[in-house]
C-alpha positions in Angstrom: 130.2 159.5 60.7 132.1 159.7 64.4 130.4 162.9 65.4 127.3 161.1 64.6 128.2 158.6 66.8 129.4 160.9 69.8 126.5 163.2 68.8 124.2 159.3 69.9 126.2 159.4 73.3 126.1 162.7 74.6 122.4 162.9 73.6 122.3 159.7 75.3 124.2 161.0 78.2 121.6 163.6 78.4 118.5 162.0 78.8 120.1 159.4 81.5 120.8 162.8 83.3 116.9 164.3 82.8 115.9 160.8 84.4 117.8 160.8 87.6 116.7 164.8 87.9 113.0 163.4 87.5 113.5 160.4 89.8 115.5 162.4 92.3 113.6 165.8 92.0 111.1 165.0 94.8 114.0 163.9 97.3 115.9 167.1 96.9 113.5 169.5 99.5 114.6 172.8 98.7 113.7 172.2 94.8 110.9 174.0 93.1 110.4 176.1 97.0 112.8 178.8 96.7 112.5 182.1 97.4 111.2 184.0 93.8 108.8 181.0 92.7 105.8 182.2 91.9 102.5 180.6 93.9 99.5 181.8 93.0 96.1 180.1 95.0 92.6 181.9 94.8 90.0 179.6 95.4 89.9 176.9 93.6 92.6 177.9 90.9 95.6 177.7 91.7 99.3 178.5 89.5 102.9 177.4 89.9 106.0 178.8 88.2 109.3 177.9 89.8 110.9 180.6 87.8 113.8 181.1 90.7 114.5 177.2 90.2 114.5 177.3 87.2 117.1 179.8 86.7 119.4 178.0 89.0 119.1 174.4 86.8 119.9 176.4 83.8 123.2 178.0 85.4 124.1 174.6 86.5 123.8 172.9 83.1 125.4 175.8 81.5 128.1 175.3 84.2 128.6 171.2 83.0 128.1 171.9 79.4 131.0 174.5 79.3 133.3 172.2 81.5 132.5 169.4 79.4 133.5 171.4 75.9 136.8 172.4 77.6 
């Protein structure tokens, strides 16, 4: 039953972390405009892939979750 329980925190850890990201996300200029996001804008259509940002917030929370298992 206590990995249960620290299983709870970190989860909740976790989704206090997405939060900030989401309330924070529009402050941080450079995010979601690098260079290797994909715009796409033809009339009235347009797509948005921030693949290049994307990337980078996955090595960072790869980065946090290995430090963290350490």
């Amino acid at each position: 039953m206590p990995e249960f329980g620290r299983t709870l925190i970190i989860l909740g850890i976790a989704i206090i972390a997405v939060g900030v990201l989401f309330t924070l996300g529009g402050k941080i200029p450079w995010l979601g405009h690098l260079p290797g996001d994909i715009y796409v804008q033809r009339g009235r259509f347009s797509f948005y892939f921030p693949i290049t940002t994307c990337i980078v917030i996955s090595i960072l929370i790869s980065l946090v979750l290995y430090l963290f298992r350490r």
